[in-house]
C-alpha beads as a LAMMPS data file, in Angstrom:
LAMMPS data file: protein, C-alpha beads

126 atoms
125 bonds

1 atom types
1 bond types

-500.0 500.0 xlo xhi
-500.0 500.0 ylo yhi
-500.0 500.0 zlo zhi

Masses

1 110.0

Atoms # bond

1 1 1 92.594 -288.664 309.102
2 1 1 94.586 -285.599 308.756
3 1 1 97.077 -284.135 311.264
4 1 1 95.645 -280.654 311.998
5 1 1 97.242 -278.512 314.706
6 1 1 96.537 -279.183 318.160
7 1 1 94.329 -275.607 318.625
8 1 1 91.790 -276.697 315.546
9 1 1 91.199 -279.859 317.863
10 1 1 90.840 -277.654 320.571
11 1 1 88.778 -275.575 318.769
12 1 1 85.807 -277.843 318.039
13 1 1 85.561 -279.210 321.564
14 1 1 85.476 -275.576 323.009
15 1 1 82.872 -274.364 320.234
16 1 1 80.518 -277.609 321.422
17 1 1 80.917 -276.331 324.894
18 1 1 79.790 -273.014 324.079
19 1 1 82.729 -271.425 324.853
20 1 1 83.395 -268.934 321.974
21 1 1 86.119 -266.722 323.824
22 1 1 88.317 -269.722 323.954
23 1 1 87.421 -270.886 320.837
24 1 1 89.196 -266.906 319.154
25 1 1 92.358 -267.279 321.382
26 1 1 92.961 -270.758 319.563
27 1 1 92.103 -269.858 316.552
28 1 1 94.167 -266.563 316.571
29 1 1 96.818 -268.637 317.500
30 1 1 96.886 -270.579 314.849
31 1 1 96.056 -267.793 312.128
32 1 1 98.515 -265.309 313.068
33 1 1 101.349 -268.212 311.822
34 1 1 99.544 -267.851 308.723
35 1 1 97.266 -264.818 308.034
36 1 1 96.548 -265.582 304.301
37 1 1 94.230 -268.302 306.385
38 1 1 91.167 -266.809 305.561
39 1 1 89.353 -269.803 306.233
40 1 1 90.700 -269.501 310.452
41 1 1 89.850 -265.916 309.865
42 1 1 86.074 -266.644 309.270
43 1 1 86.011 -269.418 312.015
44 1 1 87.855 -267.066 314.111
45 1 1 85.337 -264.028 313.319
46 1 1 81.939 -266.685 313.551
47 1 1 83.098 -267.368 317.425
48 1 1 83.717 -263.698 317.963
49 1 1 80.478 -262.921 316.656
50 1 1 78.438 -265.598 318.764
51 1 1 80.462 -264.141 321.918
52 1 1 79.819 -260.994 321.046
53 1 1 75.895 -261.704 320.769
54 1 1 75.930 -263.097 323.901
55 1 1 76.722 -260.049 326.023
56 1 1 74.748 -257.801 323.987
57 1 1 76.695 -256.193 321.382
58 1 1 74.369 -256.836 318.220
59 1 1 75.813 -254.504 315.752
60 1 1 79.081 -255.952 316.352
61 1 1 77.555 -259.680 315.712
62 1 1 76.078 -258.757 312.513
63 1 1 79.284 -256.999 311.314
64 1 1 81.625 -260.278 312.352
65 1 1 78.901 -262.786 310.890
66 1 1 79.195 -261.242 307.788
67 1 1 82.627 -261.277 307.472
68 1 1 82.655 -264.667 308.298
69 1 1 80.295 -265.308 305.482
70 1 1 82.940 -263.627 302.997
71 1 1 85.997 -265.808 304.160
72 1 1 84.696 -269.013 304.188
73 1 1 82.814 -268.863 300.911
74 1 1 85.939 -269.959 298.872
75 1 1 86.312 -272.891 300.723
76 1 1 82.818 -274.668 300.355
77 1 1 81.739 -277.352 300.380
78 1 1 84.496 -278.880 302.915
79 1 1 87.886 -277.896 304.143
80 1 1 90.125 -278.978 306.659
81 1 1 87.024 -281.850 307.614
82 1 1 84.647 -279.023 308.333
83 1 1 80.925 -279.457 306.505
84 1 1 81.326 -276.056 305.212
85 1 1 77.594 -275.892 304.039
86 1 1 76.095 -276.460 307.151
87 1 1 78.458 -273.672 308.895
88 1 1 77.491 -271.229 306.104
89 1 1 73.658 -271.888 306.208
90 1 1 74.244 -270.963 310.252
91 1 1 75.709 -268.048 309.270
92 1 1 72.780 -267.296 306.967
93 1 1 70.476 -268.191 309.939
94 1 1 72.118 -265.814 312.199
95 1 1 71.626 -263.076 310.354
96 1 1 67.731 -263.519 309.064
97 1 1 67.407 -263.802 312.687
98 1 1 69.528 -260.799 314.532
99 1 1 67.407 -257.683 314.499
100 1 1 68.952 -254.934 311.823
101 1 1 67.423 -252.215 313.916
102 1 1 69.306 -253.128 316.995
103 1 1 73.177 -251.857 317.732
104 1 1 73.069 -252.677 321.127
105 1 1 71.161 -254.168 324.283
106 1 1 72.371 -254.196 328.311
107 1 1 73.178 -257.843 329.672
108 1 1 69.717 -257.192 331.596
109 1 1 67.687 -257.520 328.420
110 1 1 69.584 -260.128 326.287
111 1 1 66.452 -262.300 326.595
112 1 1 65.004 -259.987 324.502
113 1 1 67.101 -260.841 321.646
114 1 1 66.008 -263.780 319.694
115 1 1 67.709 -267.036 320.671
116 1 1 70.392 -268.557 318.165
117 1 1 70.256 -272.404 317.957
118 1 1 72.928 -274.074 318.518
119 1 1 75.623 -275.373 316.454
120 1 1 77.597 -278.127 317.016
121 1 1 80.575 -278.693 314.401
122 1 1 81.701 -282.168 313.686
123 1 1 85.525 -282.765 311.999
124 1 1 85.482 -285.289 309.448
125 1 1 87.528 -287.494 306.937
126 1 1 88.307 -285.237 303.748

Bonds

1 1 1 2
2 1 2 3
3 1 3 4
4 1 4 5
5 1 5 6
6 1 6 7
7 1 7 8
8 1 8 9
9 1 9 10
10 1 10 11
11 1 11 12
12 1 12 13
13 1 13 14
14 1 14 15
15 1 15 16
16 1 16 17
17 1 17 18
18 1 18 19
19 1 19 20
20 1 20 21
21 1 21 22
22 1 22 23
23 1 23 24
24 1 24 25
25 1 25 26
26 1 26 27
27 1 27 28
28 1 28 29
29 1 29 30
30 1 30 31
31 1 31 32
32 1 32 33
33 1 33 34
34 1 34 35
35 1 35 36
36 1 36 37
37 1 37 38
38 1 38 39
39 1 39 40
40 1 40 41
41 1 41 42
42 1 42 43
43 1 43 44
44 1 44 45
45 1 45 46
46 1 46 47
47 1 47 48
48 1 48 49
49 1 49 50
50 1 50 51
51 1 51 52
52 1 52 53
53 1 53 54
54 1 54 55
55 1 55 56
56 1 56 57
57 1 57 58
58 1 58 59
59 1 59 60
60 1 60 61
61 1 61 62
62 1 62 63
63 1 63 64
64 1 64 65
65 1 65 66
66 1 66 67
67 1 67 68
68 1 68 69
69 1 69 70
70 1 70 71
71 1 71 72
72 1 72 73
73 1 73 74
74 1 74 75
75 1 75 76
76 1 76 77
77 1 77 78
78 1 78 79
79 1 79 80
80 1 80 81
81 1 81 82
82 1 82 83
83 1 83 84
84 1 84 85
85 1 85 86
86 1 86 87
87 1 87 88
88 1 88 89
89 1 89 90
90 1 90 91
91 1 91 92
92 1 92 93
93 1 93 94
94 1 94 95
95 1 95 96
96 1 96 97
97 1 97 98
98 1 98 99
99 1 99 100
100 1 100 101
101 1 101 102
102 1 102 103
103 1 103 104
104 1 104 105
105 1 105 106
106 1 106 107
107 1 107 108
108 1 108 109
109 1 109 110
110 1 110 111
111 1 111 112
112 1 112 113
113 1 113 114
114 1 114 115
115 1 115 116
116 1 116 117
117 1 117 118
118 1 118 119
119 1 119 120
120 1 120 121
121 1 121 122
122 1 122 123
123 1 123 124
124 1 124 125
125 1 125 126
């Protein structure tokens, strides 16, 4: 098994908990030591976007899930013990799902929003 920093252990027990604030601080953390990271950058940007769909602010999910999409493409299938493919195909998943004709809803009518599954992200040996 590979020594990762502290925060990307961090990371995945915070992301199965559901809680994607957390789960940007660590990951900033760690990618502003090395901001040619893209692959923290689209981690980072995937837990921003979940958070940010969970208050309301669709346009601002689709924009982050994308962007996600783009930095973690060169670094399929795995990387750093991450299943790549099955991050990517959430991605994917996310947005078929989120509504392109939405920007924005008020905490009061997030239940109008469709649901996202859940993910649950598993390290393992490289």
């Amino acid at each position: 098994m590979n020594d990762y920093p502290i925060e990307y252990y961090q990371f995945f027990i915070k992301f199965n908990e559901g809680d994607y604030y957390t789960c940007h601080d660590l990951l900033e953390d760690m990618w502003m030591e090395d901001k040619s990271n893209l692959f923290l950058k689209g981690l980072l940007q995937m837990s921003v976007a979940i958070h940010h769909y969970s208050y309301g602010n669709v346009k601002g999910t689709r924009l982050m899930m994308r962007v996600a999409h783009e930095y973690l493409q060169p670094y399929r299938p795995k990387h750093w013990g991450l299943d790549l493919e099955t991050v990517i195909e959430y991605i994917e998943y996310c947005l078929f799902i989120i509504p392109d004709d939405v920007d924005k809803v008020s905490f009061s009518e997030i239940e109008r929003l469709p649901a996202l599954r859940p993910l649950f992200l598993y390290l393992e040996d490289d």
